[in-house]
mmCIF file of the N, C-alpha and C atoms, coordinates in Angstrom:
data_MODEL
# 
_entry.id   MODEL 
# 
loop_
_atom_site.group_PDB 
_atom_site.id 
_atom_site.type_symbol 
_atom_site.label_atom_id 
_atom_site.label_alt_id 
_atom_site.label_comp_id 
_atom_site.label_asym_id 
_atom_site.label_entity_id 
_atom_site.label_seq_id 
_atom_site.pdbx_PDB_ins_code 
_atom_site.Cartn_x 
_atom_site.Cartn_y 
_atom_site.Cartn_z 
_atom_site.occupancy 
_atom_site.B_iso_or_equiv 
_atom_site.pdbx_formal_charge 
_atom_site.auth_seq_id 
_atom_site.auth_comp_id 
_atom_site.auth_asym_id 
_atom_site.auth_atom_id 
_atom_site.pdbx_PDB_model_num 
ATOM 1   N N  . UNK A 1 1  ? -6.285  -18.483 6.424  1.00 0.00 ? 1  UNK A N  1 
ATOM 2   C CA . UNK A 1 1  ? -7.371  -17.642 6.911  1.00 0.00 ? 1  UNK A CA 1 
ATOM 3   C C  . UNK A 1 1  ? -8.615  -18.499 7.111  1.00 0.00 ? 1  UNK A C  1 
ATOM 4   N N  . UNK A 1 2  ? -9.322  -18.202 8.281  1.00 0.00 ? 2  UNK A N  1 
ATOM 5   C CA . UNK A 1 2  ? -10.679 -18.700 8.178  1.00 0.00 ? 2  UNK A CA 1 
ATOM 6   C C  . UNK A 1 2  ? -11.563 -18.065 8.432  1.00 0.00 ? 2  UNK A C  1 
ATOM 7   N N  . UNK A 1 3  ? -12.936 -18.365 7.829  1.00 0.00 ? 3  UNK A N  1 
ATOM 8   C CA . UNK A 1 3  ? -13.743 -17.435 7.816  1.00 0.00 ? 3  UNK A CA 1 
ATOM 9   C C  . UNK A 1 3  ? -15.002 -17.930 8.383  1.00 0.00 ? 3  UNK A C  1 
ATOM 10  N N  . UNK A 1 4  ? -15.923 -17.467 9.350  1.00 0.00 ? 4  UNK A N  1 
ATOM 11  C CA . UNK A 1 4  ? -16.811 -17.884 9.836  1.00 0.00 ? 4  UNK A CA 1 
ATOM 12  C C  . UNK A 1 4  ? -18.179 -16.965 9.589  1.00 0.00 ? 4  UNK A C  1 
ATOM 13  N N  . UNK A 1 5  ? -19.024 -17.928 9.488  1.00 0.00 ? 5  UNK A N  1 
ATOM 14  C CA . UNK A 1 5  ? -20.227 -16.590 8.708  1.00 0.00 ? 5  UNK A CA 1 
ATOM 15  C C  . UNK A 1 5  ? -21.764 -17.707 10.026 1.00 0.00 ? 5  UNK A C  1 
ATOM 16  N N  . UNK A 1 6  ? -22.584 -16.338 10.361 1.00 0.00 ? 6  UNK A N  1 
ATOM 17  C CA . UNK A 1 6  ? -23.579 -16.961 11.209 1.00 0.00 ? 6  UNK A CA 1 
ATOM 18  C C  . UNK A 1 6  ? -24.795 -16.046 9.367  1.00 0.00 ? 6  UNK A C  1 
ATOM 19  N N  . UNK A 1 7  ? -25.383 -16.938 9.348  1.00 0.00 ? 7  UNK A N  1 
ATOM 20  C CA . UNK A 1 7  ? -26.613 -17.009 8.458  1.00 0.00 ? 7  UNK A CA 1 
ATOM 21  C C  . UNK A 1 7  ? -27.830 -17.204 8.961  1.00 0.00 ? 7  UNK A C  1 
ATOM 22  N N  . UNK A 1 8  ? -29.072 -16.567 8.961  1.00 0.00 ? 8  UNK A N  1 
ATOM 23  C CA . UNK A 1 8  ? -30.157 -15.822 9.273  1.00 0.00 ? 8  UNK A CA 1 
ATOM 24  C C  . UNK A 1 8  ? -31.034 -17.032 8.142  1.00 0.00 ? 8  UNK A C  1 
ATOM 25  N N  . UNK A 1 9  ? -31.597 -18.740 8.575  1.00 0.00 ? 9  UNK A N  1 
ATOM 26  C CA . UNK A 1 9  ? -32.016 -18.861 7.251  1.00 0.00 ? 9  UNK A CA 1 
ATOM 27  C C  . UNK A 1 9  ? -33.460 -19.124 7.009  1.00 0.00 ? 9  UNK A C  1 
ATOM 28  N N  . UNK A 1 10 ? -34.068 -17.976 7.830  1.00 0.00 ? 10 UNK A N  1 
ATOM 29  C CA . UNK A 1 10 ? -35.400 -17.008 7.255  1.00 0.00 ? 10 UNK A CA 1 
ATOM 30  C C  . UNK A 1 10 ? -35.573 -16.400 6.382  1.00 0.00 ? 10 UNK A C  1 
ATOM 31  N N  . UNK A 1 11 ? -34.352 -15.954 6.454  1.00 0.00 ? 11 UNK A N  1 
ATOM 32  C CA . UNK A 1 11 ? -34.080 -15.063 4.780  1.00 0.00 ? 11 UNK A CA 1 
ATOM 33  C C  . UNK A 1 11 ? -32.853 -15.369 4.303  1.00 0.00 ? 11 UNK A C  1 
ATOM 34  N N  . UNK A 1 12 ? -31.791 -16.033 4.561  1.00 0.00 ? 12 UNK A N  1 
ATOM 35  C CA . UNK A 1 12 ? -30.726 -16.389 3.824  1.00 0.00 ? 12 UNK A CA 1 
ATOM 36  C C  . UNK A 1 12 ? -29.671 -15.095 4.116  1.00 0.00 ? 12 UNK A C  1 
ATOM 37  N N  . UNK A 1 13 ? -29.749 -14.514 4.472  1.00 0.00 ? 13 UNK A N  1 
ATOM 38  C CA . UNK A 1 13 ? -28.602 -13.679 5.034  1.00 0.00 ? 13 UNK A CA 1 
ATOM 39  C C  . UNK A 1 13 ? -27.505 -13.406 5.808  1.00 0.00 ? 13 UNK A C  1 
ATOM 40  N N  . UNK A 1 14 ? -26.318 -13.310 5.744  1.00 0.00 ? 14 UNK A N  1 
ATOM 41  C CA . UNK A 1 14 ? -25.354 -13.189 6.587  1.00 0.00 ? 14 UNK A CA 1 
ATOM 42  C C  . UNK A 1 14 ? -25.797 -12.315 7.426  1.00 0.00 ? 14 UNK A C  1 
ATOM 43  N N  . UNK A 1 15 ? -25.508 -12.561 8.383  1.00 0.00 ? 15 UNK A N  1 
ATOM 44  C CA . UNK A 1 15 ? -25.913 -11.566 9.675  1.00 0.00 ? 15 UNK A CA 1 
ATOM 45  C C  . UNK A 1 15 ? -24.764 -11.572 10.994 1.00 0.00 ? 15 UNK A C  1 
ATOM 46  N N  . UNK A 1 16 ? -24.262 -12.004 10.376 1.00 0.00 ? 16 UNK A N  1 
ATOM 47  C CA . UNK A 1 16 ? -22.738 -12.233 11.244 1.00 0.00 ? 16 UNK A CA 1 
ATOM 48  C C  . UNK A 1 16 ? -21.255 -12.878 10.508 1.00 0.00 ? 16 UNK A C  1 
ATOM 49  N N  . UNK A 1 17 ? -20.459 -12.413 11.041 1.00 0.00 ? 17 UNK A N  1 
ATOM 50  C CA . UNK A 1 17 ? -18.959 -12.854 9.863  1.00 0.00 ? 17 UNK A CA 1 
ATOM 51  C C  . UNK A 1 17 ? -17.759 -12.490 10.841 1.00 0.00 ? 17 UNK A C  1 
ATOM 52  N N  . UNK A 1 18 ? -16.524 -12.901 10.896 1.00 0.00 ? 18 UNK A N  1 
ATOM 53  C CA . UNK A 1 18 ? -15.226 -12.982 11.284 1.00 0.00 ? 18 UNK A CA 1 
ATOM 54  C C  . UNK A 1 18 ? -14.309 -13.665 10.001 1.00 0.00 ? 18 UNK A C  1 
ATOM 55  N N  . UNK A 1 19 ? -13.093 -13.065 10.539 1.00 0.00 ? 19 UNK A N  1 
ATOM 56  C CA . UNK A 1 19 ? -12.180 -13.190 9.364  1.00 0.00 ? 19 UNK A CA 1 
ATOM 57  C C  . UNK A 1 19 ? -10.744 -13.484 10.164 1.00 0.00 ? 19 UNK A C  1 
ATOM 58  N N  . UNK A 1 20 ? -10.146 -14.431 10.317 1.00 0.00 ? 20 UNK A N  1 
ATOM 59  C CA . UNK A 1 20 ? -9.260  -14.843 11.114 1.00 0.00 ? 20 UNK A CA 1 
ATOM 60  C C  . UNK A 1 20 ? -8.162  -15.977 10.953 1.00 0.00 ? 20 UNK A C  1 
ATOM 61  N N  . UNK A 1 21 ? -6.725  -15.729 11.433 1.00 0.00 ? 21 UNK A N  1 
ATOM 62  C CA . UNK A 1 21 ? -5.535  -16.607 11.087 1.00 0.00 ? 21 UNK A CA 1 
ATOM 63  C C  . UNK A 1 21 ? -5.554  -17.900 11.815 1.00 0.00 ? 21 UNK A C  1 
ATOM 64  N N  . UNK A 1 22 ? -6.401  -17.645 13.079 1.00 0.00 ? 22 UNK A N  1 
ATOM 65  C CA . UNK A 1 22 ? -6.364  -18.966 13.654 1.00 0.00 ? 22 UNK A CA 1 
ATOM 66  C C  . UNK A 1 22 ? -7.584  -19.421 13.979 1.00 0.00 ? 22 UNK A C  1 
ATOM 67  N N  . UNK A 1 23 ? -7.880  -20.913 14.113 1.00 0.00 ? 23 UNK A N  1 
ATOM 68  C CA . UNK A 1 23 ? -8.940  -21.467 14.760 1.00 0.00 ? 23 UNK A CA 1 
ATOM 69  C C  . UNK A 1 23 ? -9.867  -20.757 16.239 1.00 0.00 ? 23 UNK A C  1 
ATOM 70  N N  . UNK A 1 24 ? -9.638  -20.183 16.885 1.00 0.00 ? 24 UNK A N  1 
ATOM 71  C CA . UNK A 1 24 ? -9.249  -19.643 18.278 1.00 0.00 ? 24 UNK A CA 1 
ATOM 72  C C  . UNK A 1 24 ? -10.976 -19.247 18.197 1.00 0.00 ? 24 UNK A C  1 
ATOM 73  N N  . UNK A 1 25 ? -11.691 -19.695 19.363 1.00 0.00 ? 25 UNK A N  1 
ATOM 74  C CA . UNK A 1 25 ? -13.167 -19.368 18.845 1.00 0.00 ? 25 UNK A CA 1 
ATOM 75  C C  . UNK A 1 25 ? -13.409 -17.907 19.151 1.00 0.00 ? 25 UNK A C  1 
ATOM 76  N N  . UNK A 1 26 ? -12.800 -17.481 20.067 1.00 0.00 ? 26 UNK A N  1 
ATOM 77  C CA . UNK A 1 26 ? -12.874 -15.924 20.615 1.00 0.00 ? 26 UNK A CA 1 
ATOM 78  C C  . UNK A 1 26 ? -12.342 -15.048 19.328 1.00 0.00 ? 26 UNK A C  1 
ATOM 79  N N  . UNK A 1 27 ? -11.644 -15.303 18.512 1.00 0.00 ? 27 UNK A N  1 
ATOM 80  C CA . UNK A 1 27 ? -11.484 -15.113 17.211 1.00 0.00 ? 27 UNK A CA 1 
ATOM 81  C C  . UNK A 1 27 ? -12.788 -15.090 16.069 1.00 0.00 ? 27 UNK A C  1 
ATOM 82  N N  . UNK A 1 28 ? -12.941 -16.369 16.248 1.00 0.00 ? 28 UNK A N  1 
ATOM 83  C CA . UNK A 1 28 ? -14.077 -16.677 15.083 1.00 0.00 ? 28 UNK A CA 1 
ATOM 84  C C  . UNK A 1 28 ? -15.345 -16.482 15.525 1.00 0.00 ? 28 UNK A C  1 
ATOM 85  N N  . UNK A 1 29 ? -15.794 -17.501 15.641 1.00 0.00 ? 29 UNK A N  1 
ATOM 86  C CA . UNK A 1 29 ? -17.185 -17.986 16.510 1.00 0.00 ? 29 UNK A CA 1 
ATOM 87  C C  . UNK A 1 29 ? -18.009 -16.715 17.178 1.00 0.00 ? 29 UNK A C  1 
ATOM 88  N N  . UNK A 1 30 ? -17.421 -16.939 18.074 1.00 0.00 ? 30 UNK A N  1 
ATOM 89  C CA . UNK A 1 30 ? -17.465 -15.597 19.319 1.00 0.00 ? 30 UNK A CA 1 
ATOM 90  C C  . UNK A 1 30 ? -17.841 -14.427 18.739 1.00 0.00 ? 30 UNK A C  1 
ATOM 91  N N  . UNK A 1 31 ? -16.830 -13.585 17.839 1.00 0.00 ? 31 UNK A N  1 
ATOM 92  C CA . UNK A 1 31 ? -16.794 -12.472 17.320 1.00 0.00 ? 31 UNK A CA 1 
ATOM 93  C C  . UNK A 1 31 ? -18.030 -12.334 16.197 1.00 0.00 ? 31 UNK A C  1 
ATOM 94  N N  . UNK A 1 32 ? -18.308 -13.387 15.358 1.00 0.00 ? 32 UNK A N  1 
ATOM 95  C CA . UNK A 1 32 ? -19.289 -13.120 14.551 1.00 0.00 ? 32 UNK A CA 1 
ATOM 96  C C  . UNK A 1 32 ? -20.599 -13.639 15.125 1.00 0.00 ? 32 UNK A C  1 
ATOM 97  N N  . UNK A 1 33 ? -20.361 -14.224 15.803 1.00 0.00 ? 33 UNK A N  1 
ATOM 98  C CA . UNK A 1 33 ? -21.858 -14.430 17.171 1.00 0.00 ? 33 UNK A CA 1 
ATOM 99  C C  . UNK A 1 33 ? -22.284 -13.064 17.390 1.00 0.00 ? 33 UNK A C  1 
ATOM 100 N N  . UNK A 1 34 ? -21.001 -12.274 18.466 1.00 0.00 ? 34 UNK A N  1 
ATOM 101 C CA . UNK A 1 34 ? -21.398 -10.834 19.041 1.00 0.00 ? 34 UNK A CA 1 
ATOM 102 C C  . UNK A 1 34 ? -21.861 -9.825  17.660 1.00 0.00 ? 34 UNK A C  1 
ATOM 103 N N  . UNK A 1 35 ? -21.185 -10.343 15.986 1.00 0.00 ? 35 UNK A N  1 
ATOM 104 C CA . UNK A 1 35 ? -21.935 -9.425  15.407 1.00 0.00 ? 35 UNK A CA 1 
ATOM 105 C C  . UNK A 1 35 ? -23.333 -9.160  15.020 1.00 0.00 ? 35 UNK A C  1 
ATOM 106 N N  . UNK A 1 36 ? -23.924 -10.652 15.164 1.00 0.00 ? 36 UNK A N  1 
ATOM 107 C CA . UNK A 1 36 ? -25.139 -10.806 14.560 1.00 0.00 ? 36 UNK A CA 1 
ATOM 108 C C  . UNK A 1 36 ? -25.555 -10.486 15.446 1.00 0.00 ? 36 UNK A C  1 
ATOM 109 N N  . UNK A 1 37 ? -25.439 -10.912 16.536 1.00 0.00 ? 37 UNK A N  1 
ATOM 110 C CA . UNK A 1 37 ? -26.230 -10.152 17.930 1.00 0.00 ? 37 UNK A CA 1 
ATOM 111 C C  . UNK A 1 37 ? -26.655 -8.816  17.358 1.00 0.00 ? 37 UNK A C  1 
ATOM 112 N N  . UNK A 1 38 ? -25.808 -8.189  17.140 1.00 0.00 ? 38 UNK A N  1 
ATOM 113 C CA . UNK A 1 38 ? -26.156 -6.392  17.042 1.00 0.00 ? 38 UNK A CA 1 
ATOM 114 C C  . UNK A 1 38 ? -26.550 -6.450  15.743 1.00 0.00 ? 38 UNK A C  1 
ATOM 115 N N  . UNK A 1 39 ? -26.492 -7.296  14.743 1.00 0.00 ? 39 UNK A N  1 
ATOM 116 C CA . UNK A 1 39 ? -27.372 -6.764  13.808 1.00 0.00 ? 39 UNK A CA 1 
ATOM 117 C C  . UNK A 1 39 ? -28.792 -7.442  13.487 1.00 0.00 ? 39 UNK A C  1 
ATOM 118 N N  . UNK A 1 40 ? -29.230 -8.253  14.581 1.00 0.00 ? 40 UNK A N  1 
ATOM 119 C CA . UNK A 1 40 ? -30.147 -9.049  14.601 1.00 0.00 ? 40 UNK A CA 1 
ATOM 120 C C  . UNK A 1 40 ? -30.135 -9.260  16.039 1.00 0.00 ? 40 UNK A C  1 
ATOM 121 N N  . UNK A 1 41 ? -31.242 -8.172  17.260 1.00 0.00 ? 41 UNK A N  1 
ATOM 122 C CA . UNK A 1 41 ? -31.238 -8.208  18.615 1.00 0.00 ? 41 UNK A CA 1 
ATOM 123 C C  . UNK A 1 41 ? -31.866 -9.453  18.757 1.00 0.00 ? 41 UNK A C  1 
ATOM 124 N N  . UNK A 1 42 ? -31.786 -10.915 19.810 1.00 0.00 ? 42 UNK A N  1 
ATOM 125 C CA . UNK A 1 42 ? -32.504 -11.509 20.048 1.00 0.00 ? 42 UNK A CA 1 
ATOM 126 C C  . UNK A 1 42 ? -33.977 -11.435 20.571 1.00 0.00 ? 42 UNK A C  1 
ATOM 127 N N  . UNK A 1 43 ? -35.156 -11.563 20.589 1.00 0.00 ? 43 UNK A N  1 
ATOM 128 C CA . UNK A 1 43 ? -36.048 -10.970 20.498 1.00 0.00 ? 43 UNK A CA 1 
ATOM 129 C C  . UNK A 1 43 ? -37.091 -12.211 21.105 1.00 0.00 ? 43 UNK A C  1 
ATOM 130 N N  . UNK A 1 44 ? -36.493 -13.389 20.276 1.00 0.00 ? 44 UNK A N  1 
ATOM 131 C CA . UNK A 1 44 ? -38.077 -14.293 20.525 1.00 0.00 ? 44 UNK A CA 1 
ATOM 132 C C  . UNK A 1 44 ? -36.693 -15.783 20.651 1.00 0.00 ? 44 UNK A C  1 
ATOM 133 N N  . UNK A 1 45 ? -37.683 -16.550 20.981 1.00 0.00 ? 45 UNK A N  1 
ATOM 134 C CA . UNK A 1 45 ? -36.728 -18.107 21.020 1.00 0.00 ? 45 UNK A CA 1 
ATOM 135 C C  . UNK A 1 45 ? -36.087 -18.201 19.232 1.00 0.00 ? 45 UNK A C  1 
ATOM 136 N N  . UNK A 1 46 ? -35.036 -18.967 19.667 1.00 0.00 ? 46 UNK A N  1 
ATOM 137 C CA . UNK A 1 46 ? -34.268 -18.613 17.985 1.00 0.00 ? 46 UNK A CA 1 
ATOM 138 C C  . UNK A 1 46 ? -33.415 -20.347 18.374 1.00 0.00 ? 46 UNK A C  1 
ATOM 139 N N  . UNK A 1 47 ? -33.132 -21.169 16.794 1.00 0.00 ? 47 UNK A N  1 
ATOM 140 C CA . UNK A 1 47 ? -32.723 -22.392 17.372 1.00 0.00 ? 47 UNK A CA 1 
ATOM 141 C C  . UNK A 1 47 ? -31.305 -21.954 16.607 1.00 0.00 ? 47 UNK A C  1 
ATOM 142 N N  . UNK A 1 48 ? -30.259 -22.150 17.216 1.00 0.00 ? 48 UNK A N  1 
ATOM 143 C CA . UNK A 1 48 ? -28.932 -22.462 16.657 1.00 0.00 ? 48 UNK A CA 1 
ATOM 144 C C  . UNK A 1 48 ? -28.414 -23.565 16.419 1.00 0.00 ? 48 UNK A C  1 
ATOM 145 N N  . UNK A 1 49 ? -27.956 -23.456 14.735 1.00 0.00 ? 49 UNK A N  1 
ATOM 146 C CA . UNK A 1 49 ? -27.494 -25.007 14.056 1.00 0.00 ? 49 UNK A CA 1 
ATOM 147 C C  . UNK A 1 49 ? -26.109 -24.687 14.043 1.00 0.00 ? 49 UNK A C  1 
ATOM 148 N N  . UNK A 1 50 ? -25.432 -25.948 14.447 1.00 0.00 ? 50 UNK A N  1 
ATOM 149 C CA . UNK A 1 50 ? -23.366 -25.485 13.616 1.00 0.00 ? 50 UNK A CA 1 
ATOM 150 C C  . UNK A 1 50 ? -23.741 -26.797 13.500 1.00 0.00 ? 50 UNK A C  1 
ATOM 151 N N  . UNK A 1 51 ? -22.173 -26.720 12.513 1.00 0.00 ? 51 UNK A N  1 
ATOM 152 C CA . UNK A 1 51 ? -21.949 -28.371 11.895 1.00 0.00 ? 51 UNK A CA 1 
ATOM 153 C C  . UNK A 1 51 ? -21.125 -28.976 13.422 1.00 0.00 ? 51 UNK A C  1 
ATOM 154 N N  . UNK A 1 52 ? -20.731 -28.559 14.870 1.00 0.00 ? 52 UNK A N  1 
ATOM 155 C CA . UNK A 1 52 ? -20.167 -29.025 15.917 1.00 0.00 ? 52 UNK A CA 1 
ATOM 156 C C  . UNK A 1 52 ? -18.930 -29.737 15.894 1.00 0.00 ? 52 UNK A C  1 
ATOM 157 N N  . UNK A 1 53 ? -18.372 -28.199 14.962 1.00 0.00 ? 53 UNK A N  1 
ATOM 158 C CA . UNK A 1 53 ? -16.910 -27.694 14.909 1.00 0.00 ? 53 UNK A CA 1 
ATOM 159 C C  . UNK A 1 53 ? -16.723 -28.150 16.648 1.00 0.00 ? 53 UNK A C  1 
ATOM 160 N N  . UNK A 1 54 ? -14.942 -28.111 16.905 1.00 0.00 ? 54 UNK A N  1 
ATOM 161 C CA . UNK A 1 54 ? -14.685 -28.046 18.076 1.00 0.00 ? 54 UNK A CA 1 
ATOM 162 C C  . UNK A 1 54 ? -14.918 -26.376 18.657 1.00 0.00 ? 54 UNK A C  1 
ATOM 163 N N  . UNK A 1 55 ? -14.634 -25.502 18.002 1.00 0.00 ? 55 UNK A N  1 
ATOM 164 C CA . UNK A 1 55 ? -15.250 -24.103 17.998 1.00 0.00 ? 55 UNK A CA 1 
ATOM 165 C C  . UNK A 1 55 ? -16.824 -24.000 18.979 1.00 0.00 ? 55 UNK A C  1 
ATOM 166 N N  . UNK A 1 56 ? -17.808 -24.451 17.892 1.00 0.00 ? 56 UNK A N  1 
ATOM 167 C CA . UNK A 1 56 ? -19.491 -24.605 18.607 1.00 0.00 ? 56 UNK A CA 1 
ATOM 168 C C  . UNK A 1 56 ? -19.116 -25.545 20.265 1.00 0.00 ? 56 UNK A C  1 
ATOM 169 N N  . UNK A 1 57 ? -17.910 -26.362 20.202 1.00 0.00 ? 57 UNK A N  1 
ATOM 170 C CA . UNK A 1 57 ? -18.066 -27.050 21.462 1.00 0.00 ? 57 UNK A CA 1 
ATOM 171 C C  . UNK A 1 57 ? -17.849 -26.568 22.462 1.00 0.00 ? 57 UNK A C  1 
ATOM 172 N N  . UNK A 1 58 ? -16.882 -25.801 22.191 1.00 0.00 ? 58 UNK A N  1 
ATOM 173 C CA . UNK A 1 58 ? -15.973 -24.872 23.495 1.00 0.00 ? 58 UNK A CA 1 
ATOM 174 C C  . UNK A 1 58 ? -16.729 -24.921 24.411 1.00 0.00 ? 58 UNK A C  1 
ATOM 175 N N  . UNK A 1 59 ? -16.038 -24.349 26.072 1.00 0.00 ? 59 UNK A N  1 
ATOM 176 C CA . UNK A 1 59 ? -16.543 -23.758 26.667 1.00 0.00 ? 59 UNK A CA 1 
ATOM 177 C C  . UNK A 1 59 ? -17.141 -22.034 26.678 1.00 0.00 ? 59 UNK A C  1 
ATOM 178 N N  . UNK A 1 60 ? -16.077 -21.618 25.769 1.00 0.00 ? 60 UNK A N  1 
ATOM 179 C CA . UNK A 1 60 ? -16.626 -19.753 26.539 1.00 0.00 ? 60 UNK A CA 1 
ATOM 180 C C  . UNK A 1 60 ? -18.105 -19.701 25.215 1.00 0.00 ? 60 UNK A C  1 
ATOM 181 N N  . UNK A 1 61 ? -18.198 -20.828 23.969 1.00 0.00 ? 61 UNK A N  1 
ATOM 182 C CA . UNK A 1 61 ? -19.065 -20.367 23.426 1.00 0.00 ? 61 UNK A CA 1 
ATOM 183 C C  . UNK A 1 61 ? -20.362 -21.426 23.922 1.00 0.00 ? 61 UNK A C  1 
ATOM 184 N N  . UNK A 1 62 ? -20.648 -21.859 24.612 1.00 0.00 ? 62 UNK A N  1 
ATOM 185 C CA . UNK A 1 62 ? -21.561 -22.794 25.519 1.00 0.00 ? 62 UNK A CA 1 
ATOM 186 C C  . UNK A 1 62 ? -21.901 -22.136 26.268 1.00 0.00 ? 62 UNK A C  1 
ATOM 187 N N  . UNK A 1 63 ? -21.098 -21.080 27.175 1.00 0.00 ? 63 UNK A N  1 
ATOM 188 C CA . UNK A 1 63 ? -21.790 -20.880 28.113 1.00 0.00 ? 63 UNK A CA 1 
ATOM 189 C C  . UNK A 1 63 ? -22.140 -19.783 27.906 1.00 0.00 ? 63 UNK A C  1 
ATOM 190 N N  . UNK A 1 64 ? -21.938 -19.074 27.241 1.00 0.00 ? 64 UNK A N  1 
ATOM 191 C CA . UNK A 1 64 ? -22.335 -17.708 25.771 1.00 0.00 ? 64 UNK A CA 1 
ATOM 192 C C  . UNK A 1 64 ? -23.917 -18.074 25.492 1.00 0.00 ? 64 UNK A C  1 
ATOM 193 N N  . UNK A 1 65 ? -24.355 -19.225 24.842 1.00 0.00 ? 65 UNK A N  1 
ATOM 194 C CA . UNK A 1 65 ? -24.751 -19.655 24.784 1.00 0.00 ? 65 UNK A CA 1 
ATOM 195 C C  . UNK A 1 65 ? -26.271 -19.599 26.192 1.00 0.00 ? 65 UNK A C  1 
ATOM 196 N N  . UNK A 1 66 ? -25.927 -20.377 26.879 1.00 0.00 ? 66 UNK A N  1 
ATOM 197 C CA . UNK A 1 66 ? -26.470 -20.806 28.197 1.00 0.00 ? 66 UNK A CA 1 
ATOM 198 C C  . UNK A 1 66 ? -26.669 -19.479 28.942 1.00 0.00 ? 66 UNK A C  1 
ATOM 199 N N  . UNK A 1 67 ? -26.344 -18.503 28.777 1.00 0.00 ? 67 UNK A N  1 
ATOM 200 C CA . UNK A 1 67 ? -26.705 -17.349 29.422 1.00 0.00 ? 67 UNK A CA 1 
ATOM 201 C C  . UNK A 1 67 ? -28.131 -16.631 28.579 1.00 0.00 ? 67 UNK A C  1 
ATOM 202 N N  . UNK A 1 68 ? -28.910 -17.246 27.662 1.00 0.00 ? 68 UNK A N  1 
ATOM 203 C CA . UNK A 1 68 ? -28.955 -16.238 26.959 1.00 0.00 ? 68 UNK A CA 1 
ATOM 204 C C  . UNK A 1 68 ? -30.576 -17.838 26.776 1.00 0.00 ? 68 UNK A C  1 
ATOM 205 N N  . UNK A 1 69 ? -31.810 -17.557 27.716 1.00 0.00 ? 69 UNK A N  1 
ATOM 206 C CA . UNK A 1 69 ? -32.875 -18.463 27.407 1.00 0.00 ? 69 UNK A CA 1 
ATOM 207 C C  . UNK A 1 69 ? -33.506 -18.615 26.712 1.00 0.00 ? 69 UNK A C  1 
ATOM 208 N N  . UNK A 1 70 ? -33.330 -17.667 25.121 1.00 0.00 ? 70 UNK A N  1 
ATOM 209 C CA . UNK A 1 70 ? -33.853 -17.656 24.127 1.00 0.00 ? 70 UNK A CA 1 
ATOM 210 C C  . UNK A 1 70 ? -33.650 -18.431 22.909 1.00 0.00 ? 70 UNK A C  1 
ATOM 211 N N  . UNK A 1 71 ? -32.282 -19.346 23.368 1.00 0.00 ? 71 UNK A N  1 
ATOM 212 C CA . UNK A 1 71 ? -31.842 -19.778 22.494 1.00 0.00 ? 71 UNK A CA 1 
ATOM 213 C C  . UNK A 1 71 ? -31.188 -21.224 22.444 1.00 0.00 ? 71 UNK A C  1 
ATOM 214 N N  . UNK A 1 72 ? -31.915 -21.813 21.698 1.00 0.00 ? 72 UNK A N  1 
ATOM 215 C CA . UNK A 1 72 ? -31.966 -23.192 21.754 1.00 0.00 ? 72 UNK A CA 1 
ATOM 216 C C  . UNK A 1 72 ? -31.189 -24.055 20.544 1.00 0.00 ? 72 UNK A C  1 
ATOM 217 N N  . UNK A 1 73 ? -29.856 -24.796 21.590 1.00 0.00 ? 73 UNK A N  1 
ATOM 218 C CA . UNK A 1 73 ? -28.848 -25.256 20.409 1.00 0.00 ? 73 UNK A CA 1 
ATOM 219 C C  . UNK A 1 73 ? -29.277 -26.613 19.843 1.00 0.00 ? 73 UNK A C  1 
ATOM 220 N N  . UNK A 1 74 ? -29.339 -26.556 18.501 1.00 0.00 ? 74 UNK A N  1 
ATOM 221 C CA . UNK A 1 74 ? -29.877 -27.674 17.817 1.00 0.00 ? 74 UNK A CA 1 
ATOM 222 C C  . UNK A 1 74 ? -28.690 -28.614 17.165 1.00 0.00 ? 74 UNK A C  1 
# 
């Protein structure tokens, strides 16, 4: 199982999570991306850190990413 958690660390909070058998970023990544989204609307410029898993490299989560001018990958 792997588990992917997006953390909020303004305040230290999970604000996103997936729970999954395979690596597959549309699985992981992806899914707990789209959760934090909804539990944390983007609002203002926001910088995103990963450790640049092959996951963070992908394409569908780059250009996820790149659609979205608020948000700047660090």
């Amino acid at each position: 199982m792997y588990l992917t958690i997006i953390i909020n660390l303004g305040d230290r909070k999970v604000i996103g999570w997936a729970l999954s058998e395979t690596m597959n970023a549309e699985d992981t990544l992806i899914s707990a991306f789209k959760m934090a989204q909804k539990v944390r609307p983007i609002i203002q410029k926001l910088i995103f850190h990963s450790d640049r898993g092959v996951q963070y490299a992908c394409h569908e989560f780059s250009s996820m990413l790149e659609k979205n001018p608020l948000i700047i990958v660090a």
